[in-house]
LUMFITI-10151 format. One record per residue (C-alpha): residue in one letter; x, y, z. Coordinates in steps of 0.02 Angstrom, whole numbers, padded with zeros to 5 digits, always signed. Each point is the difference from the previous one (the first is absolute). Layout:
LUMFITI-10151
AXYZ
...
//
This chain:
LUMFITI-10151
X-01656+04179-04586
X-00015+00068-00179
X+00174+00063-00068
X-00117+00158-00070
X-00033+00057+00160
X+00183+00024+00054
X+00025+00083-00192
X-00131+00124+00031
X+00068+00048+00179
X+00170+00024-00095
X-00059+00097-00120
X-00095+00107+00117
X+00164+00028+00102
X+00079+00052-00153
X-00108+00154-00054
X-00011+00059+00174
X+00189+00015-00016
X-00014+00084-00161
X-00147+00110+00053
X+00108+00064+00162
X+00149+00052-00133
X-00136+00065-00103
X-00058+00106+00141
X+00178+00047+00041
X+00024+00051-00171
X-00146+00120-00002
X+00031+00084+00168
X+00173+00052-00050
X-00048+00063-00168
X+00042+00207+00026
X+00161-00088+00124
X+00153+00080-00066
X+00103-00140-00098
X-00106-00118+00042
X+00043-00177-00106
X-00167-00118-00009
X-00009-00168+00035
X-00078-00156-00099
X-00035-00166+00057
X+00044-00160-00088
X-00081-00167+00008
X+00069-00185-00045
X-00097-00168+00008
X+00027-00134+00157
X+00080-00144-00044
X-00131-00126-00057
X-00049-00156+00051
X+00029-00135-00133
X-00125-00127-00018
X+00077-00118-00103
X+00162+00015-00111
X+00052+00023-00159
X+00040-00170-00092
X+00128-00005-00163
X-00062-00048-00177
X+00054-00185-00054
X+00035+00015-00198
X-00118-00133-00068
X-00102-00032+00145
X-00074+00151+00096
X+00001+00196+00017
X+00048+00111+00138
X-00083+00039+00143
X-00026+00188+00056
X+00004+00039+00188
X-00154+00022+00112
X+00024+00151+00105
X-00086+00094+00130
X+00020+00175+00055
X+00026+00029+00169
X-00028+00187-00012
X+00101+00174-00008
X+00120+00079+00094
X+00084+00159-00008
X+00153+00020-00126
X+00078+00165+00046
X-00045+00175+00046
X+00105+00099-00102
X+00036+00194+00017
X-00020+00061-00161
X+00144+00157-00033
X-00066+00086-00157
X+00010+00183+00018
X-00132+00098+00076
X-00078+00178-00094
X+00104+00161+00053
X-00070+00123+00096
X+00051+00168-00008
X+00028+00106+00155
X+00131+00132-00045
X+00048-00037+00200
X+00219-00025-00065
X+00021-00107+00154
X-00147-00120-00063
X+00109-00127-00124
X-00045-00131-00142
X+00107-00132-00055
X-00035-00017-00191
X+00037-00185-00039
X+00079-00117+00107
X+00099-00004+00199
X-00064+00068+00155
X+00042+00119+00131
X+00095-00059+00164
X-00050+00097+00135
X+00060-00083+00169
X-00048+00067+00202
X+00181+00020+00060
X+00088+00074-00157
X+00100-00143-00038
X-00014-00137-00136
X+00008-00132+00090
X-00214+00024+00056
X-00047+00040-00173
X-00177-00011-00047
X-00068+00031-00188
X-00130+00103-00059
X-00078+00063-00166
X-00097+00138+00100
X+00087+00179-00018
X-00112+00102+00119
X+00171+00069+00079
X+00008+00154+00095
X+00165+00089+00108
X-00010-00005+00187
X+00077+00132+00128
X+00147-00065-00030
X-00001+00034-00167
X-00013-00186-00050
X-00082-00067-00131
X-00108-00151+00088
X-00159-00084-00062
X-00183+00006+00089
X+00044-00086+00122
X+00192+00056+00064
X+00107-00122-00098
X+00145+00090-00057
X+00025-00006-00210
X+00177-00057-00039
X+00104+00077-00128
X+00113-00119-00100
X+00155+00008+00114
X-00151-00094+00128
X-00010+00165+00121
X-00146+00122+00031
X-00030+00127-00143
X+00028+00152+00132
X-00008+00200-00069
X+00141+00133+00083
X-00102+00138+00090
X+00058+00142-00117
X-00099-00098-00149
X-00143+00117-00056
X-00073-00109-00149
X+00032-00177-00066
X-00077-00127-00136
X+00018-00158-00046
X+00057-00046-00177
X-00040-00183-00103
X+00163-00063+00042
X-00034+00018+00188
X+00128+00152+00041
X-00062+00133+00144
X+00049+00154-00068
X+00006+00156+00142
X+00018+00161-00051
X+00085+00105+00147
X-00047+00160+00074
X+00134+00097-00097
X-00048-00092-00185
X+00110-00124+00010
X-00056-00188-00037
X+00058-00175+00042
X-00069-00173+00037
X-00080-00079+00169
X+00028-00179-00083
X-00079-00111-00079
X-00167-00088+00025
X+00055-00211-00023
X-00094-00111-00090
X+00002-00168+00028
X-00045-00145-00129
X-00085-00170+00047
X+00037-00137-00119
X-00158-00070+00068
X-00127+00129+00049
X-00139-00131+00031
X+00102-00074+00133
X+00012+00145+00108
X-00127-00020+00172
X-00111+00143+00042
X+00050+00061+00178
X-00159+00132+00003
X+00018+00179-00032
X+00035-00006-00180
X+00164-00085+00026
X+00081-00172-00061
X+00145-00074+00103
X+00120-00127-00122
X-00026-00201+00022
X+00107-00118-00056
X-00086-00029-00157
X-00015+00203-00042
X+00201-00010-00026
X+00172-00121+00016
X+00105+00135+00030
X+00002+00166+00130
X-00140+00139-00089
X+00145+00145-00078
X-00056+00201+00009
X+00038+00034-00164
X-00054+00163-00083
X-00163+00057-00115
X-00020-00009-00163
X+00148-00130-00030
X-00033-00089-00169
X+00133-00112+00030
X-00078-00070+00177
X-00176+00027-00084
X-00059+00125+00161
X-00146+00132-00034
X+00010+00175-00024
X-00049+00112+00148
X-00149+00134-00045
X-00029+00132+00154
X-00167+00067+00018
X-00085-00156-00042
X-00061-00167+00108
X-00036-00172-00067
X-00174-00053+00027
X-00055-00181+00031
X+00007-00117-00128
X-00178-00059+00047
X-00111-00011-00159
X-00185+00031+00091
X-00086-00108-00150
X+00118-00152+00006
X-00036-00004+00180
X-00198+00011-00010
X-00010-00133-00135
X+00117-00119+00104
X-00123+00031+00143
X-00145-00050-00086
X+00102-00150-00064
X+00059-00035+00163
X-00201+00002+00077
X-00049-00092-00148
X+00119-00134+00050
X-00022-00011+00147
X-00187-00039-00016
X+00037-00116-00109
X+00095-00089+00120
X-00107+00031+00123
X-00147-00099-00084
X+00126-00140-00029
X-00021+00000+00177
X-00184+00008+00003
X-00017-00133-00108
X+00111-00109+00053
X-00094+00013+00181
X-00171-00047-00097
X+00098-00142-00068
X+00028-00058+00168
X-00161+00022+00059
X-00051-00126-00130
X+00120-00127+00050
X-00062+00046+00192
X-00189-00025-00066
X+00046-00175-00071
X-00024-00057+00194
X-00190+00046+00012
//
């Protein structure tokens, strides 16, 4: 069979995979923190028709190789973290982390089930917890639920991650600290669903630290209340690499087409 027929079914392969990311990309674009993905491609080792041959001084020059493509396959797909655009809510439970970490928010309270998260959409249940959209408690740098006393009237939330309550009777005080946690890998984390990343073994060596806000020194982001990141999806990127990725993928589909007329030739010979 012809070695282009096999190439074009590659390449077809290939921009299905990057339309479904493409797809992904554009269904999540109002999803709060929301990181895009990309698709990368590399070449299939090729198929070497004859050799490369050494230059004799005096009696001959080199010889090049004679290659054949075998096709494409797919690279990576990468999560691209650039920040997202800030919305502003003026909700002071709804947090932004301005630069880099993410929040650990974990289902039992307890570091040891952390999940990350760039989306800030947190509110304070019955128990006067603060817990994401979905339950999972937000832990506080000493890797415990941030939890308000009952005589707390008012609180915010400053850059540098402290609750500050104001009591009943005027007095104020702190509720903690909302952790931060830095990745020296971000594109290694795995997306578990619901806007949360769970650490691999490639996201980070070493145990992820809750360390506070707004530490130059560690190089974690500054924590602005009232606001929400937005995706990082950039609609026009994604519509021209859909029409690049239909555009290949007819292309590679009439490799395919004309490959089979090729072969109908070659059938034809018998008649």
């Amino acid at each position: 069979m012809l070695r282009s027929l096999y190439s074009g079914v590659s390449g077809m392969r290939g921009f299905q995979t990057k339309l479904d990311v493409i797809g992904n990309n554009i269904a999540n674009v109002n999803t709060i923190g929301f990181k895009a993905g990309r698709v990368m491609f590399k070449d299939i080792l090729s198929q070497t028709v004859s050799g490369v041959t050494a230059p004799v001084e005096g009696e001959k020059g080199g010889v090049n190789a004679k290659q054949i493509g075998l096709g494409v396959a797919i690279s990576s797909i990468d999560t691209v973290h650039t920040p997202g655009s800030a919305m502003t809510t003026n909700v002071p439970t709804d947090l932004r982390i301005d630069g880099d970490g993410f929040f650990a928010v974990s289902p039992d309270g307890t570091s040891d089930s952390m999940y990350l998260t760039r989306a800030g959409n947190f509110t304070v249940d019955a128990s006067r917890q603060l817990v994401n959209s979905d339950g999972l408690f937000v832990l506080s740098t000493d890797g415990a639920p941030i939890t308000l006393d009952a005589e707390v009237t008012a609180f915010s939330i400053s850059q540098n991650g402290e609750v500050l309550t104001t009591l009943a009777d005027g007095t104020t005080g702190t509720a903690g600290t909302v952790a931060v946690v830095k990745v020296p890998n971000p594109a290694g984390l795995e997306k578990v669903g619901g806007n949360l990343y769970h650490a691999t073994a490639n996201s980070n060596v070493d145990d992820l630290e809750l360390t506070a806000p707004n530490d130059t020194a560690l190089g974690t982001g500054a924590i602005v209340a009232g606001q929400l990141e937005m995706s990082n999806v950039d609609l026009t990127s994604e519509f021209t690499e859909m029409i690049v990725a239909q555009r290949g993928f007819q292309a590679n589909s009439r490799i395919i087409t004309t490959s089979d007329e090729v072969l109908q030739e070659v059938v034809n010979l018998k008649h």
